[in-house]
N, C-alpha and C positions, 0 to 999 in steps of 0.2 A: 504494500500500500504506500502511496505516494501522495501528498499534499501538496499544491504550489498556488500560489498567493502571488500576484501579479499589483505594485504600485510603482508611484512614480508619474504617472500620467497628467494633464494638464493643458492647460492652454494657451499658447504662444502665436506670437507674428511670426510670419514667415522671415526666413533665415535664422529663427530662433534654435535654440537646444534644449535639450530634457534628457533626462536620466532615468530609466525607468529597471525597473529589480523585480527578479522572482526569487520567493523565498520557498527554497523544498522543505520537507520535510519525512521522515515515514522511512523505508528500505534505500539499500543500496543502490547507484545506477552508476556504477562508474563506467563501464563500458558502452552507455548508449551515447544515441545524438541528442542534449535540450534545445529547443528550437523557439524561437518566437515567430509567432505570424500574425497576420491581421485582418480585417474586415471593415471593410468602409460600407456606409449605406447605400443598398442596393447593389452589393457587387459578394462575390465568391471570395469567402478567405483564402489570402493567397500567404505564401511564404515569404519571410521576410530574410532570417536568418537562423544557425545554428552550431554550435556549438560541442564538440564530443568532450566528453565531462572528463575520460580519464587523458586525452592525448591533448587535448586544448583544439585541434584540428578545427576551422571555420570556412564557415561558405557565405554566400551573400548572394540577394538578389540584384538585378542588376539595377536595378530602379534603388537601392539604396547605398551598393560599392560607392567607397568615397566617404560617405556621408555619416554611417551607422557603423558601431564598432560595439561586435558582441563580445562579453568575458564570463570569466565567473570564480568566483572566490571558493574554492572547494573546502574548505576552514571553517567558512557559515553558510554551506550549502545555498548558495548565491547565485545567479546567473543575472546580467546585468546587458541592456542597450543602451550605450551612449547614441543618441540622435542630434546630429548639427545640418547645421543648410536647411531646417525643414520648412519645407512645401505645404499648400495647403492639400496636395492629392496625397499627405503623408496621415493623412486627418484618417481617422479610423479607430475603432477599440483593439488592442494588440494583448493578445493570449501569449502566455507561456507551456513548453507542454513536453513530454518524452515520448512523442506521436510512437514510438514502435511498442511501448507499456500502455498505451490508450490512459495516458493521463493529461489535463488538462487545467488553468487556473481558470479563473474566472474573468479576468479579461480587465484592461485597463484603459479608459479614456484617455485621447489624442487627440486633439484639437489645433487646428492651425489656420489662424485667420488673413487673408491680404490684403 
């Protein structure tokens, strides 16, 4: 069993930053991928990025390379998006989650006005 807890979220001008964390909890997952993805209104959650918890290993969508820089503090069971340059198509609720465990947070508001 896994818990993750997703805050950080907010609302900014565009070119703004935010820093947003997921806090796990619960079993071990050192050898999966934690991932964040998102959801804007009226559209399909799409992938944003992710993370492998034991190798540090990261990927990125393309719509965020550059911009977004995933980590995570294995100490306090931590995973963390830094977000800068944001856009307002960056506007969406952003989940944290170890999609191949089918765990998932509850989801964090993102807001970006121009």
């Amino acid at each position: 069993q896994v818990q993750l807890v997703e805050s950080g979220g907010g609302a900014v001008q565009t070119g703004g930053s935010l820093r947003l964390s997921c806090a796990a909890s619960g079993r071990s997952f050192s050898t999966y991928d934690m991932t964040w993805y998102r959801q804007a209104p009226g559209k399909e959650r799409e992938f944003v990025a992710s993370i492998n918890w034991g190798s540090g290993s990261t990927r990125y969508a393309d719509s965020v390379k550059g911009r977004f820089i995933i980590s995570r503090d294995i100490a306090k069971n931590t995973m963390y998006l830094g977000m800068s340059s944001l856009k307002p198509e960056d506007t969406a609720i952003y989940y944290c989650s170890l999609p191949l465990l089918g765990y998932w947070g509850q989801g964090t508001q993102v807001t970006v006005s121009s």
